[in-house]
C-alpha positions as CSV (number, residue, x, y, z in Angstrom):
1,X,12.6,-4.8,-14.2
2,X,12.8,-4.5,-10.5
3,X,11.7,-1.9,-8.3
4,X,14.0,0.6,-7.3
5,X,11.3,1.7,-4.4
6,X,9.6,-0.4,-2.4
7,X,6.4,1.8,-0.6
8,X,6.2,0.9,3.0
9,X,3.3,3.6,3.9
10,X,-0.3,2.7,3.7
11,X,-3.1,5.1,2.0
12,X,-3.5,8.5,3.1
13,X,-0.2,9.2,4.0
14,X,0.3,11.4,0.1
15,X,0.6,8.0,-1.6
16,X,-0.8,9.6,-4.5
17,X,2.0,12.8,-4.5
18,X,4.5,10.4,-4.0
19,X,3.2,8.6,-6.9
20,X,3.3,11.5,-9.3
21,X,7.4,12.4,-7.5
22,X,8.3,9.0,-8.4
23,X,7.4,8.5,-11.5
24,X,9.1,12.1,-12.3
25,X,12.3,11.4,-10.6
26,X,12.3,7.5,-12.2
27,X,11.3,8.5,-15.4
28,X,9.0,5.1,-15.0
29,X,5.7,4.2,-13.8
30,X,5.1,3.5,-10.0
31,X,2.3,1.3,-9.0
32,X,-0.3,2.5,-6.9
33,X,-4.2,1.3,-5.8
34,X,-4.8,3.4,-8.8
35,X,-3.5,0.8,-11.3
36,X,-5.5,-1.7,-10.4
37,X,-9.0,0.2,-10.9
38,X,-7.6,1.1,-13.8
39,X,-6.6,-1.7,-15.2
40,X,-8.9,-4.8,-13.5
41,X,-6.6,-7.5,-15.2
42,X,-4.1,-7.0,-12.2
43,X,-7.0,-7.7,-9.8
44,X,-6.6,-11.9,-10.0
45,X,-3.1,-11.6,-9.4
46,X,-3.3,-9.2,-6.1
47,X,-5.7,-11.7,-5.1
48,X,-4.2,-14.3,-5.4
49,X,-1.4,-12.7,-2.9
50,X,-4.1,-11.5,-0.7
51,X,-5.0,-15.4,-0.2
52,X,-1.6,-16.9,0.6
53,X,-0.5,-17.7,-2.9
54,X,3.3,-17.6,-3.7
55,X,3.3,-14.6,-6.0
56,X,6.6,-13.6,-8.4
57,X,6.8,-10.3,-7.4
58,X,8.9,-9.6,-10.1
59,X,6.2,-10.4,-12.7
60,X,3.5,-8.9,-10.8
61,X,5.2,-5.2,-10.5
62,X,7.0,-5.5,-14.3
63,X,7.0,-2.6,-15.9
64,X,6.8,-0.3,-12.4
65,X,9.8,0.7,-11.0
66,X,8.2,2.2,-7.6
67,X,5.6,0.9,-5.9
68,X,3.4,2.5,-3.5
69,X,-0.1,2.8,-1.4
70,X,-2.1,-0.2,-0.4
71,X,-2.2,-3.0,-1.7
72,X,1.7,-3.1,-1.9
73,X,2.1,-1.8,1.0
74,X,0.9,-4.8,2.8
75,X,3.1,-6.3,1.2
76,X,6.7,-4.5,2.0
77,X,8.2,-7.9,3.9
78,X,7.5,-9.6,0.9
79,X,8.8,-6.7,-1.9
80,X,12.0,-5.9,0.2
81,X,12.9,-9.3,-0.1
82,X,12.3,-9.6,-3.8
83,X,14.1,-6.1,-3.8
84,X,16.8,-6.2,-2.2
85,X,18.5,-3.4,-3.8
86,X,15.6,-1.1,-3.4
87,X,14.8,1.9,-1.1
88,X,12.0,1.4,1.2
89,X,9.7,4.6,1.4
90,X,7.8,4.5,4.5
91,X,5.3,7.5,4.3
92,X,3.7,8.7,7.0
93,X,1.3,11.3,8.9
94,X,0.2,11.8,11.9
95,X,-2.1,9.0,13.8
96,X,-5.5,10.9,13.8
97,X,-4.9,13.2,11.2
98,X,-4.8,9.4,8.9
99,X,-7.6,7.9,10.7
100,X,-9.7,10.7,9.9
101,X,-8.7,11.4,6.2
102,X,-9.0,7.1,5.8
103,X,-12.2,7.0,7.3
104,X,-14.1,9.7,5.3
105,X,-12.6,8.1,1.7
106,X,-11.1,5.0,1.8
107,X,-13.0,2.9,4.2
108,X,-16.3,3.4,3.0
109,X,-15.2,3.1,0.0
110,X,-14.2,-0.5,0.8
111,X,-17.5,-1.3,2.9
112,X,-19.9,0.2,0.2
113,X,-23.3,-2.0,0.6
114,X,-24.0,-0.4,-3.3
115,X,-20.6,-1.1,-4.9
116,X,-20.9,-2.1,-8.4
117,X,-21.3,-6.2,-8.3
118,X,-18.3,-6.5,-10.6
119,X,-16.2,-4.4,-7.8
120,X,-17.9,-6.2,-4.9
121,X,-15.1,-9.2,-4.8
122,X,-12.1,-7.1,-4.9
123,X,-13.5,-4.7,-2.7
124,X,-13.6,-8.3,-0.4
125,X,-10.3,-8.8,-1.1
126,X,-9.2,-5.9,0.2
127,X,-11.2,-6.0,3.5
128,X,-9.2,-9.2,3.6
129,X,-6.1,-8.0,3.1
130,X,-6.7,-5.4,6.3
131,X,-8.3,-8.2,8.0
132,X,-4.9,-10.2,7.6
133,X,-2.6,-7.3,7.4
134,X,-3.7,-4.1,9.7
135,X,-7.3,-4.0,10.9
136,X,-10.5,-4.1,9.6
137,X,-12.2,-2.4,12.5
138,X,-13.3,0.6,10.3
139,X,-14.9,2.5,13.1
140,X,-12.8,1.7,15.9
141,X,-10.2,5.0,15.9
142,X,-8.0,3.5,18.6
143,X,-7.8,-0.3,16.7
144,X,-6.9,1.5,13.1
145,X,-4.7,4.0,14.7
146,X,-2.8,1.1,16.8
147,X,-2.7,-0.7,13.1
148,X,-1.1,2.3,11.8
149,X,1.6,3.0,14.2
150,X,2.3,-1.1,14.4
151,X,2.5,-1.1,10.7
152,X,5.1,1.4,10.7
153,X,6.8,0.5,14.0
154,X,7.2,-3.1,12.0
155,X,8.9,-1.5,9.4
156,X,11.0,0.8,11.0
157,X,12.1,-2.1,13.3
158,X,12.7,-4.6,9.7
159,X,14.9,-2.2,7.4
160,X,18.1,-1.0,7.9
161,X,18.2,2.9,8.5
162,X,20.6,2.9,5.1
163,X,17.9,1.3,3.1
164,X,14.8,3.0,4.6
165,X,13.5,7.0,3.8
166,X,10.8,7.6,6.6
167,X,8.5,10.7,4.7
168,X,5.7,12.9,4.8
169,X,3.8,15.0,2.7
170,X,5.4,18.1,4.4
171,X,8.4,17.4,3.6
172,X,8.1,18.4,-0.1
């Protein structure tokens, strides 16, 4: 199975509404960070992208027919390409609003001194994967905002305006 959406927009931009859309409009599942804590088999394999590893995306996402919020989001170069026939769904918000909302869940979530040691090497990985990808400068609001607005510059500069749906939560 391929993916029929390929999720350009990071966390906290309603990842988790458009997860629930998708997956009613599809009819199928849609991967999202949610997956993964769910079902810690899949962690190796996102690691294993996370460190530079060729990865068939194909196999990775099988069964999913959407795909978004990190950790696939960081990878939309890669997932377009695999996808070619797929719609890329950049979902956004604005600057501050997702600093604020990403800095009061999600980044201390990642940086959690008392994480559970079986959590503590994906919770690595991921810092990676911002290191590598967007920013891991957590409390700097004008580095992780410039990451954000890059990020989707980047995309909005790589897709064709045919092939890419720019989003937001407000839109319904």
């Amino acid at each position: 199975m391929t993916l029929k959406v390929v999720g350009a927009g990071v966390g906290r931009t309603g990842s988790n509404s458009l997860k629930i859309a998708l997956e009613q409009l599809l009819a199928a599942p849609c991967h999202h960070m949610f997956e993964i804590r769910d079902d810690p088999a899949q962690i190796a394999g996102w690691t294993a992208a996370i460190e530079g590893s060729p990865v068939d995306w194909t196999a990775m996402l099988a069964g999913y027919e959407a795909q978004v919020d990190w950790p696939g989001a960081s990878f939309w170069p890669e997932l377009s390409l695999a996808n070619p026939e797929a719609l890329v769904l950049l979902s956004v918000r604005d600057p501050d609003a997702w600093y604020r909302s990403a800095s009061s869940t999600i980044f201390p979530a990642i940086t959690d001194p008392d994480a559970p040691p079986e959590v503590k090497p994906w919770l690595e990985s991921v810092r990676t994967l911002l290191r590598d990808r967007f920013s891991d400068r957590f409390d700097d609001s004008t580095a992780m905002i410039d990451a954000f607005e890059a990020h989707n510059a980047a995309v909005r500069s790589a897709i064709p305006s045919e092939r890419l749906l720019e989003w937001t939560a407000s839109d319904g």
